[in-house]
LUMDO-149092 format. One record per residue: residue in three letters; z, x, y of N, C-alpha, C in turn. Coordinates in pm, whole numbers, padded with zeros to 5 digits, always signed. Atoms other than C-alpha are relative to their C-alpha. Layout:
ALAZXYZXYZXY...
This chain:
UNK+00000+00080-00120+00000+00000+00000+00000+00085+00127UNK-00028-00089-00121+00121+00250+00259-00149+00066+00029UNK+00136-00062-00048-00240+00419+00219-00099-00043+00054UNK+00102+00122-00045-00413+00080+00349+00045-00019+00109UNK-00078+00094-00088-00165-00055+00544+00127+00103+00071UNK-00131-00041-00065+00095+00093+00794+00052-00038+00110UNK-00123-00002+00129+00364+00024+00789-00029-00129-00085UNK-00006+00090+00118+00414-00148+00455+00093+00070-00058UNK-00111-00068+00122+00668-00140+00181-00030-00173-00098UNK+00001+00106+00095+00643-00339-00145+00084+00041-00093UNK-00108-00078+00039+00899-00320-00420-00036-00125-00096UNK-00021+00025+00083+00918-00443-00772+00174-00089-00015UNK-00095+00108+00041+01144-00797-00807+00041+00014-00131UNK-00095+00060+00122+01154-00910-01172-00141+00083-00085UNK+00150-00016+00048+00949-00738-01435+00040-00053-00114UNK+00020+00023+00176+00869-00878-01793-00073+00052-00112UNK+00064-00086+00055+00660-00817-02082-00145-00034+00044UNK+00142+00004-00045+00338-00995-01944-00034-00028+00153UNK+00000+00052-00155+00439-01067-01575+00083+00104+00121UNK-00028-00044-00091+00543-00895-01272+00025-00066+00157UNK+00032+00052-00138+00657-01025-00940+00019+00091+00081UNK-00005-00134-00099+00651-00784-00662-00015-00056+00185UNK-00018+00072-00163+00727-00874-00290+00005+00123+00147UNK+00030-00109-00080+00600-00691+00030+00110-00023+00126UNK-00085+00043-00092+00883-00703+00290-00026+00044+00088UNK+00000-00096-00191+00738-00478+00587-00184-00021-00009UNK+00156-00001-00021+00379-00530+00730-00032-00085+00138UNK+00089+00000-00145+00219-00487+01074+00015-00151+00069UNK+00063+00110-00027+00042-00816+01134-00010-00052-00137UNK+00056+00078+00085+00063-01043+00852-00145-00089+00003UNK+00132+00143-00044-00269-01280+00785-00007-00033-00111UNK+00040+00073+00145-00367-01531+00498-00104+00068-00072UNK+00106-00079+00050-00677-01336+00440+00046+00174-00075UNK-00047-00135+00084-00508-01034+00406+00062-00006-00129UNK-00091+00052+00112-00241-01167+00164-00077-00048-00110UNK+00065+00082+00141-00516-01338-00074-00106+00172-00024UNK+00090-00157+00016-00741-00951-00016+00119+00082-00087UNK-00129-00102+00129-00401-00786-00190+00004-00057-00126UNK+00008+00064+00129-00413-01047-00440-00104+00010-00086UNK+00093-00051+00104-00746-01013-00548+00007+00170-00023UNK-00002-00129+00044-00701-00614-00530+00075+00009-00117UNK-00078-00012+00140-00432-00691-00799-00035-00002-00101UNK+00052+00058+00142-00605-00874-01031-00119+00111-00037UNK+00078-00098+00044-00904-00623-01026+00032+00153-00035UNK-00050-00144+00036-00705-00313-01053+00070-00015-00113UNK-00038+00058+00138-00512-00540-01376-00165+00023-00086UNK+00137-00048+00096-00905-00528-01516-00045+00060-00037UNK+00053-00110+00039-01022-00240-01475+00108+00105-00089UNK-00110-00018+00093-00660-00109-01634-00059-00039-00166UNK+00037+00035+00122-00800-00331-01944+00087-00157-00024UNK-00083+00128+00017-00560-00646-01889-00025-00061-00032UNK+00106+00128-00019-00683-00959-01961+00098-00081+00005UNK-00102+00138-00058-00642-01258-01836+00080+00020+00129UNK-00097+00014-00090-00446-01133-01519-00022-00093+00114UNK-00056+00092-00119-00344-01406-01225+00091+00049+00042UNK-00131-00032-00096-00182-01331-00943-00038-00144+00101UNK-00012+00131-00118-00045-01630-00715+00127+00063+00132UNK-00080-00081-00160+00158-01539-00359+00097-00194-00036UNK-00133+00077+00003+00496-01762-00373+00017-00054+00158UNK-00020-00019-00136+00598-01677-00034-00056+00087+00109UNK+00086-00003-00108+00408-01616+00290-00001+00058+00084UNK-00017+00017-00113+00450-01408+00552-00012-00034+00113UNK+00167+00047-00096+00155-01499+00717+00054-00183+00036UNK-00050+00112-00015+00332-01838+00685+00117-00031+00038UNK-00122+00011-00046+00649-01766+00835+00117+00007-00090UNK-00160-00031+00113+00884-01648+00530+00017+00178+00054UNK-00083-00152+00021+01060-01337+00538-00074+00093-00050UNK+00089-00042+00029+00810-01183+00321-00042-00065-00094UNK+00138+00064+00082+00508-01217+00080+00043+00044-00117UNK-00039+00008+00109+00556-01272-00258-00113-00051-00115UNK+00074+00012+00111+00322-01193-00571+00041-00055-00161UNK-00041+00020+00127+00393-01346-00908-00131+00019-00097UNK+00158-00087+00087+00104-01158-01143+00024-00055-00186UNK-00026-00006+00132+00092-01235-01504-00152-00016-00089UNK+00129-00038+00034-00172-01135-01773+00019-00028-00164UNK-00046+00039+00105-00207-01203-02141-00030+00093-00144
């Protein structure tokens, strides 16, 4: 993140065996576009990894006035 975006910080919530949520708490200018551009970077960097199946959905918003943005990723 930090190499795209500065400042940023993201940090590993809850992990499991097929899911990950991960939540960005520091960032510039939030925007909706941006927030769904991290999301798809997820899922394609889960593919090319070899994942399958990965979805990522955003919980919480910053771009929408929460505290921060919130990924819930899971793959099968």
């Amino acid at each position: 993140m930090p190499t795209y975006y500065q400042p940023s910080a993201m940090q590993v919530v809850e992990k499991g065996d097929k899911t990950i949520r991960l939540r960005i708490t520091e960032f510039e200018t939030p925007h909706t576009i941006v927030e769904h551009r991290i999301k798809g970077w997820m899922e394609r960097a889960l593919e090319i990894s070899g994942v399958k199946s990965p979805r990522a959905t955003i919980g919480l918003s910053m771009a929408s006035g929460a505290h921060h943005t919130e990924y819930q990723i899971t793959w099968s």
